[in-house]
C-alpha positions as CSV (number, residue, x, y, z in Angstrom):
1,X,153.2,120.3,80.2
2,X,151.9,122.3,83.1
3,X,149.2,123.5,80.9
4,X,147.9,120.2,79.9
5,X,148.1,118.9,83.6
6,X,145.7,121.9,84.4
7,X,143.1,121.3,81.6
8,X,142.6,118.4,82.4
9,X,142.5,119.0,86.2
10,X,139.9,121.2,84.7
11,X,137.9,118.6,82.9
12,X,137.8,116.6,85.7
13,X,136.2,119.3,87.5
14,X,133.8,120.3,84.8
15,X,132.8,117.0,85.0
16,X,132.3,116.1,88.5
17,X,130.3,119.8,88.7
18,X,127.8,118.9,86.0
19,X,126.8,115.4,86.6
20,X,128.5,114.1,88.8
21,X,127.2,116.8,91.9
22,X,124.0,117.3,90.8
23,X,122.9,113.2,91.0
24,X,124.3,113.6,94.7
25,X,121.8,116.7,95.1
26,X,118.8,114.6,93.6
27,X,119.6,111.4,96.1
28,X,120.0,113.2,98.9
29,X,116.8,115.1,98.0
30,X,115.4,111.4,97.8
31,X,116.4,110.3,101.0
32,X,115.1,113.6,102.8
33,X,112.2,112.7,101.0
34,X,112.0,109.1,102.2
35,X,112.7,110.8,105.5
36,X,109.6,112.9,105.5
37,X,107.2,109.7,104.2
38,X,108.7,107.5,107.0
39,X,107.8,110.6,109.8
40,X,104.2,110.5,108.4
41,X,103.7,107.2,109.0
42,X,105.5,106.8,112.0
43,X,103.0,109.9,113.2
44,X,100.1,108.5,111.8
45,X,100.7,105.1,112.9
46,X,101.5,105.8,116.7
47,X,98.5,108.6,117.3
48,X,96.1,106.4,115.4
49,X,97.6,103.8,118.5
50,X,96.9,106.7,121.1
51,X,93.7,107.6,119.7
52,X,92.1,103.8,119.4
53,X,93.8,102.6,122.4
54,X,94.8,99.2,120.3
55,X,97.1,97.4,117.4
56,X,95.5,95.3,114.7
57,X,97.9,93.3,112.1
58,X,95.7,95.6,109.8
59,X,97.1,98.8,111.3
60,X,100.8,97.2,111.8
61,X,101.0,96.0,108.0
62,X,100.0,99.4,106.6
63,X,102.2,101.4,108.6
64,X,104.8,98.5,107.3
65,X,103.5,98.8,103.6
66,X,103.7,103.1,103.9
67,X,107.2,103.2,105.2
68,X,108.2,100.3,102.2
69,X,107.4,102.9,99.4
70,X,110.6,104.3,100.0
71,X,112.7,101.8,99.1
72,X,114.6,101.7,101.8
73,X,114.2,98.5,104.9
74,X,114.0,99.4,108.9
75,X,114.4,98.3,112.2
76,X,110.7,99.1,113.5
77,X,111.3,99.0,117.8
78,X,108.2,99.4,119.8
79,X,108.0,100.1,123.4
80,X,104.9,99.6,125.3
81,X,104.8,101.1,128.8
82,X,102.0,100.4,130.8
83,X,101.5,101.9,134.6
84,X,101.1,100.2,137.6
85,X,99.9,101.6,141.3
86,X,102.0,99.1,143.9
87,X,101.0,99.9,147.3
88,X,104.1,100.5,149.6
89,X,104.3,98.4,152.8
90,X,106.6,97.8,155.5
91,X,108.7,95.1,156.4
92,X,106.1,94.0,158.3
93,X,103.9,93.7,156.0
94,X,101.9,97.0,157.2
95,X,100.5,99.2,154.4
96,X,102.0,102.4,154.3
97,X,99.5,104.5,153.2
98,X,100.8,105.1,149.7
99,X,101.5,103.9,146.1
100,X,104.6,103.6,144.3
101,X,104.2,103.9,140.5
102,X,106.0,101.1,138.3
103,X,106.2,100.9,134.6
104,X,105.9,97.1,132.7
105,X,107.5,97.6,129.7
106,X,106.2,95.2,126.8
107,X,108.6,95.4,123.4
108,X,108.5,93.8,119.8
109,X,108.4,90.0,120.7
110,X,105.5,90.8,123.1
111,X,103.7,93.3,120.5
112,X,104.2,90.8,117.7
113,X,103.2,87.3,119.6
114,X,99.7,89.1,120.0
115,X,99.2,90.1,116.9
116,X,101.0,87.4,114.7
117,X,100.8,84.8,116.6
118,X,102.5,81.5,115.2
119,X,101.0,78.6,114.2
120,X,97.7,80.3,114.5
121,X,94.5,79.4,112.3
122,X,92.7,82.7,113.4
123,X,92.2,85.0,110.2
124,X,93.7,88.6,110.3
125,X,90.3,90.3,111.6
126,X,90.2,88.0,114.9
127,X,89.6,89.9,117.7
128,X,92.2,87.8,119.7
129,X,94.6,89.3,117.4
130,X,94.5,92.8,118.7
131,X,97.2,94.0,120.8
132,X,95.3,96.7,123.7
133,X,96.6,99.2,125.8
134,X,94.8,100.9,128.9
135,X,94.4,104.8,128.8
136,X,97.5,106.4,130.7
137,X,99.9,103.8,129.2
138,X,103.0,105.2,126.7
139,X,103.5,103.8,123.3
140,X,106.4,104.4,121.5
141,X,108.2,103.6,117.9
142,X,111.9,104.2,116.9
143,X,112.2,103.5,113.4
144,X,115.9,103.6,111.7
145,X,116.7,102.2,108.5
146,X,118.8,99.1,107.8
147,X,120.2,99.8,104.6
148,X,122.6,102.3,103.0
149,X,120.7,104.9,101.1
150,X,121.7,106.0,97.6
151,X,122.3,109.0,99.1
152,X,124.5,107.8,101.2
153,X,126.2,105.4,99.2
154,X,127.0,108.5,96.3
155,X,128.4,110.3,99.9
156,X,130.8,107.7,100.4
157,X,131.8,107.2,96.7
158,X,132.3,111.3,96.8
159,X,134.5,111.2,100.0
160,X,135.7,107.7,100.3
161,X,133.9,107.5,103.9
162,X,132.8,103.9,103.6
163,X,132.4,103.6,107.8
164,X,129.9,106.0,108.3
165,X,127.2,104.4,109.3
166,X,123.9,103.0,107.7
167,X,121.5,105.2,109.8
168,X,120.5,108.4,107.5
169,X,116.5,108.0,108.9
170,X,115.7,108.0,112.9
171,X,112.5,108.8,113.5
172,X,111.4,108.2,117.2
173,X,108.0,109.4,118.7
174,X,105.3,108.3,121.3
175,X,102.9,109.2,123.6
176,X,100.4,108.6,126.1
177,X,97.3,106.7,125.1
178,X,94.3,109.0,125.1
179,X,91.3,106.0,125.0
180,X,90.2,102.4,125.0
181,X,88.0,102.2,121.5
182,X,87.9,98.5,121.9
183,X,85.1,97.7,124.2
């Protein structure tokens, strides 16, 4: 009986090894692979943003449309920082001779009311649609997806951890904007 219990111990294994193992290899392949498309854009997307010094719905929808290849959805955050000189004065109200810097921060509902504004009858190419930044000012995207890979849902059918969580992609990056290409 003990012999029987091992074969087919042993066909379980053969199995799991030979199809089972290698369809986790090829989705986790794909999701490294939707990891590397998603970086690209996110790149491409944000220095285009630094180089032009601007956001069209244009640029916004193709980065959108790049990313959606994948498969997979995402939260897209973006963080506009833009720099401000406030001079310092006393309580008096005497100037101080300096400057303190301060940072306005801008995020997606300010981004997106500029560039999608509601009930608007302007047409995608208006130029009161474009979001602008001033050279010196950050711009930054996190992108992290929403949905549970297939990569990671074969991981948690393999090891039964259905809690792990849905991010498998986090891409963040930014930078300072270089120029002001919109005047």
């Amino acid at each position: 009986m003990s012999n029987s219990v091992a074969k087919v111990f042993a066909v379980i294994i053969a199995i799991v090894l030979l199809l089972i193992w290698p369809v986790s290899t090829a989705l986790n392949k794909q999701d490294d692979i939707s990891e590397v498309v998603v970086l690209n854009s996110v790149t491409y997307f944000v220095d285009s943003v630094r180089d032009k010094g601007y956001i069209t719905p244009t640029m916004y929808n193709e980065f959108v449309d790049r990313m959606a290849l994948t498969g997979n959805t995402y939260d897209i955050q973006m963080v506009h920082r833009h720099k401000r000189y406030d001079p310092i004065y006393s309580d008096n109200g005497v100037f101080q001779a300096g400057y303190k810097v301060n940072y306005e921060e801008f995020f997606n509902a300010q981004i997106n009311a500029k560039i999608f504004p509601i009930n608007s009858s302007e047409t995608i190419d208006s130029p009161n649609r474009i979001y602008k930044f001033a050279t010196g000012d950050f711009f930054d995207v996190t992108v992290i997806n929403t949905n549970r890979t297939m990569g990671t849902l074969m991981n948690d059918f393999l090891t039964g951890g259905i809690n792990n969580p849905n991010e498998k992609i986090v891409i963040p990056y930014g930078g300072m904007v270089l120029n002001e290409d919109y005047h």
